[in-house]
N, C-alpha and C positions, 0 to 999 in steps of 0.2 A: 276409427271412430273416437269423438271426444268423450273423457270420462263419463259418470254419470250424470245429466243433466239439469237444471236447478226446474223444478216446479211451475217458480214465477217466473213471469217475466219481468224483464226492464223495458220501458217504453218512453221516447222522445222522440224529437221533429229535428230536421235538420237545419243546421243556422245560414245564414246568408253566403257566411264566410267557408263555411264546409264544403258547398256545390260544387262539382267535378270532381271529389274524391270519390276513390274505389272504396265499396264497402270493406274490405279486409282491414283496408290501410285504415281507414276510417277509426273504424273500432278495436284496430289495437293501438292508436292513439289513445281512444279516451278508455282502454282498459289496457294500460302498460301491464299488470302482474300476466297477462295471458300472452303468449308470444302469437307470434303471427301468425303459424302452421296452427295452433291450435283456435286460433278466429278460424281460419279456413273451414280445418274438421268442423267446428259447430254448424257455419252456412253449409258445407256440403253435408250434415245430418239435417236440415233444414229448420233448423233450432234459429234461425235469423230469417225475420218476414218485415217485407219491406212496404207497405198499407197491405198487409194480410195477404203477402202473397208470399211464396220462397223465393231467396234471391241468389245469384251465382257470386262468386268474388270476384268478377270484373267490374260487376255491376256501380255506375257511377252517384252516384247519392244526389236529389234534384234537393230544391228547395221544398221545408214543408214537408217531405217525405217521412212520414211516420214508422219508427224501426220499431219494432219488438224483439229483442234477445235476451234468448237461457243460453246462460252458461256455466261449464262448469262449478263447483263449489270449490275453494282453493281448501287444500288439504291441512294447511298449516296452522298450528295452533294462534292463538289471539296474544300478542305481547307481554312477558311477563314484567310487572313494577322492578324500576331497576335505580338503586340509591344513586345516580348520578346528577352531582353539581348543574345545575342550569343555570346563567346569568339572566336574569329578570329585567328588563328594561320599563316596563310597563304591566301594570294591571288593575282590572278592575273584576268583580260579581259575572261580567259576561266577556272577557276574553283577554289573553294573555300576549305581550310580546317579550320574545326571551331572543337571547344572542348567541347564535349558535356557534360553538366553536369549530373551528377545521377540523376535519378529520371523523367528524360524528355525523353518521348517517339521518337524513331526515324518519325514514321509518322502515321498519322489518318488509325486507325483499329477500330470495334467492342468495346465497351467501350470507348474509346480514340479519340474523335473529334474533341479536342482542346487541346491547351495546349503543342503542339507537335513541334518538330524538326522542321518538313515542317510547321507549321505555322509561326515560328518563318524565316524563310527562304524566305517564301512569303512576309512578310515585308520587309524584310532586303535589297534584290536582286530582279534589275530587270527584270532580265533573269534568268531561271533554264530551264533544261531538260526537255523534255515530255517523253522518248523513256522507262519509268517506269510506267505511266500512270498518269492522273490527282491526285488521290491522294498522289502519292509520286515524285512530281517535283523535281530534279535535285539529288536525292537517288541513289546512286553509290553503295552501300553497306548499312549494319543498326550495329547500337549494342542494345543490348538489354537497357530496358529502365534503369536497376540498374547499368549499365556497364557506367562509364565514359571514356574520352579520345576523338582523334583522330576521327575525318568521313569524307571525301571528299563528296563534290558537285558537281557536271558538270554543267557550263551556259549554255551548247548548245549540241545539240542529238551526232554531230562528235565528240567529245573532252568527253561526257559519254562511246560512242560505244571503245572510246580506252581505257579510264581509266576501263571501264567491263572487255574488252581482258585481258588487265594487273593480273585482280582478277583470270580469268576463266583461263588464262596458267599460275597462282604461281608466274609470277615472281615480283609483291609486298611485301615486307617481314613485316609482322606485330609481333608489340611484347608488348606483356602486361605484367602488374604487377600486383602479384595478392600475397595475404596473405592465407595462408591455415593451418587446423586446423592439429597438427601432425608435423613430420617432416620426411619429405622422406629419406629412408635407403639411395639412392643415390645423388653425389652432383650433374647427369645429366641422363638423361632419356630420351625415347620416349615414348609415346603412341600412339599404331593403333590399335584403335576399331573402327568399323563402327558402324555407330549411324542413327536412326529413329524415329520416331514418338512412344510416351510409349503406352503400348498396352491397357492400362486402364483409365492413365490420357493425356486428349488430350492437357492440359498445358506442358505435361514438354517431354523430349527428353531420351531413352534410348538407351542401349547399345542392337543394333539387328541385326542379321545377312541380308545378300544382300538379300535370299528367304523369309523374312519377312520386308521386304522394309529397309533394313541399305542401309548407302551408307560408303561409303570411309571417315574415317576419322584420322587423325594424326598432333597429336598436341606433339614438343618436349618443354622439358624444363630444367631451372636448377635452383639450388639453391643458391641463395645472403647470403641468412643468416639466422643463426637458431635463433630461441628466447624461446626456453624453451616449449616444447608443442605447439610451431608455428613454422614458416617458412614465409620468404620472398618470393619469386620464381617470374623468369623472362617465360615465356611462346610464345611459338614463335609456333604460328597454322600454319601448312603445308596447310591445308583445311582450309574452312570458314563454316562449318556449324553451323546451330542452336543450341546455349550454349552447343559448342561445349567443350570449356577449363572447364564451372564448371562440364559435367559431365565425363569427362575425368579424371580430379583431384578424384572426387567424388567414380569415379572406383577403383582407388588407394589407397583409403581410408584416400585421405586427402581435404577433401570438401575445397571448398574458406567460408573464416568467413564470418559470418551472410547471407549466401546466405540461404535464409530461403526453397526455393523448395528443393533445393538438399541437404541441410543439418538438415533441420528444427528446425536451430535457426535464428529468424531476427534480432537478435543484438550480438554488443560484450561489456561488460560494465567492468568500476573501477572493481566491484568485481566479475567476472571472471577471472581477474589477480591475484588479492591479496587479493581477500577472501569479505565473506560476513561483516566482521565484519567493512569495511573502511569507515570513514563521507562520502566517495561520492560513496558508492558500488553500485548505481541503475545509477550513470551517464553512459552514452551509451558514447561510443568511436565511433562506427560506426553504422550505421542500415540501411544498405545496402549492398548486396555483395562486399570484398573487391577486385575487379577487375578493371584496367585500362589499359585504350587501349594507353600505353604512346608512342609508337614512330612506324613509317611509314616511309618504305622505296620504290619509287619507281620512274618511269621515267616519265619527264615531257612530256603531250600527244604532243605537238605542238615542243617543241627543243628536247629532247630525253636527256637532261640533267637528272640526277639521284638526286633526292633528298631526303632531309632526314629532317624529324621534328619529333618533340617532344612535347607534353602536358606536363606539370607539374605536379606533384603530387597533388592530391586534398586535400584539409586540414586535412577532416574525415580520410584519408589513411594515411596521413602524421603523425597524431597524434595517430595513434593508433599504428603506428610503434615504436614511439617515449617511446609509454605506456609502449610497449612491450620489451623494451631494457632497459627501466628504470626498470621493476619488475626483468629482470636479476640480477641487482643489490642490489636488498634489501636483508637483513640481513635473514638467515635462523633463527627459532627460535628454540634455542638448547630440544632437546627430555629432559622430565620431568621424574622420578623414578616414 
């Protein structure tokens, strides 16, 4: 049995794009802190009514279908203010875009209770959102933690509930940059594979179809520029799923560098370019996936102004581009008899 059970319920209809999902799968999509086994426990405590009725976890989700679930309370205290640096791209009175560095978690999960995004957030602002829940104060969207760039805050629940619409009808346009191992036969592309939960490792995200819980995914993109067994590439996700672009690239068989889950390397060094044999061949260019979430297009929630910003290139990305253009350049060393 699941812990003790929450009072209220949560209540919603199911969207067009949902239909044929199993209830489990369903609702541990849109409630990642609860793992799967514990959706289960709740529908088989009958804590899950699907138009007021109990439902099993096979159960496929119709259009329309009205859910009500209690679920547990999550144990965990609420994020404490935490004096960390945030680069500010953007702001105003109703919402913030800041740039997130690599390596800094979007918000307190299971391992991760400080250190995070929303700690940093909680000091910084004194207003944030509730309508994500006490752990993730004024969280509009996430990137992963190795993912730099670009993330919107909402101060206040109205000015999230529009800046969410924005994400949930597409019309946001996000566009990353991302370095990838290979170089794609074409200068531009799509990809649409629906993607799910992997069926063996519950870290990472694979390529599955809608009757094994995929959902809808399509990420286009193109090519900046080759560098010799690399590539540059601009990425522009139609969808926002979960690491979405590396395993999309991944599919294609051009992983993003040093993305260690989906390619299983976590760095790119001196001699990976130009060989083992260079004074600095162990220096690391990057060691972390080469992904940035560099520019954001969308309307402002309060003037309907359209706007458009940009992060910067982060140094580690910058210089390992720079690597990469420079080994174009060195001298071939002519074949010996």
């Amino acid at each position: 049995m699941p812990p003790e059970l929450s009072d209220t319920p949560t209540e919603f209809r199911v969207k067009p794009r949902m239909v044929g999902k199993r209830i489990d799968t369903y609702l541990a999509g849109r409630y990642p802190d609860y793992s799967r086994s514990v959706i289960q426990k709740v529908i088989d405590a009958q804590a899950v009514l699907i138009n007021g009725l109990p439902s099993k976890a096979s159960y496929k989700v119709r259009l329309d279908d009205l859910i009500s679930v209690r679920l547990p309370e999550l144990a965990d205290d609420a994020p404490v203010p935490e004096d960390i640096p945030i680069p500010v791209i953007y702001e105003d009175e109703t919402f913030v875009v800041v740039n997130k560095p690599p390596g800094m978690v979007t918000h307190p999960a299971k391992g991760n209770w400080s250190g995070t995004l929303v700690n940093a957030l909680q000091f910084h602002f004194d207003t944030l959102s509730t309508i994500a829940g006490e752990n993730r104060p004024g969280i509009v969207h996430r990137l992963d933690r190795d993912t730099s760039g670009l993330l919107i805050v909402a101060k206040d629940d109205r000015v999230h509930k529009l800046l969410a619409a924005q994400f949930e009808n597409r019309t946001i346009r996000k566009e990353y940059l991302a370095i990838v191992r290979g170089e794609p036969s074409r200068d531009s592309d799509y990809i649409e594979k629906p993607l799910g939960p992997h069926p063996t490792d519950r870290e990472k995200i694979a390529i599955r179809q809608p009757e094994d819980g995929g959902r809808e995914a399509v990420t286009f993109y193109e090519v900046l520029e080759r560098l010799g067994g690399y590539a540059l590439i601009r990425c522009f996700p139609k969808t926002g799923r979960t690491h979405q672009i590396r395993v999309h690239l991944t599919h294609i068989g051009h992983p993003i560098v040093a993305d260690k889950m989906y390619s299983g390397r976590s760095r790119l060094t001196v001699g990976d370019l130009i060989g083992p044999d260079a004074a600095d061949a162990e220096r690391p260019l990057i060691e972390r996936q080469a992904l940035h979430a560099q520019r954001l297009e969308f309307d402002h929630p309060r003037t309907g102004e359209r706007l458009k910003l940009e992060a910067p290139i982060p140094q580690d990305i910058a210089q390992t581009i720079a690597a990469l253009r420079s080994s174009l350049k060195r001298p071939t060393r002519p074949a010996t008899s």
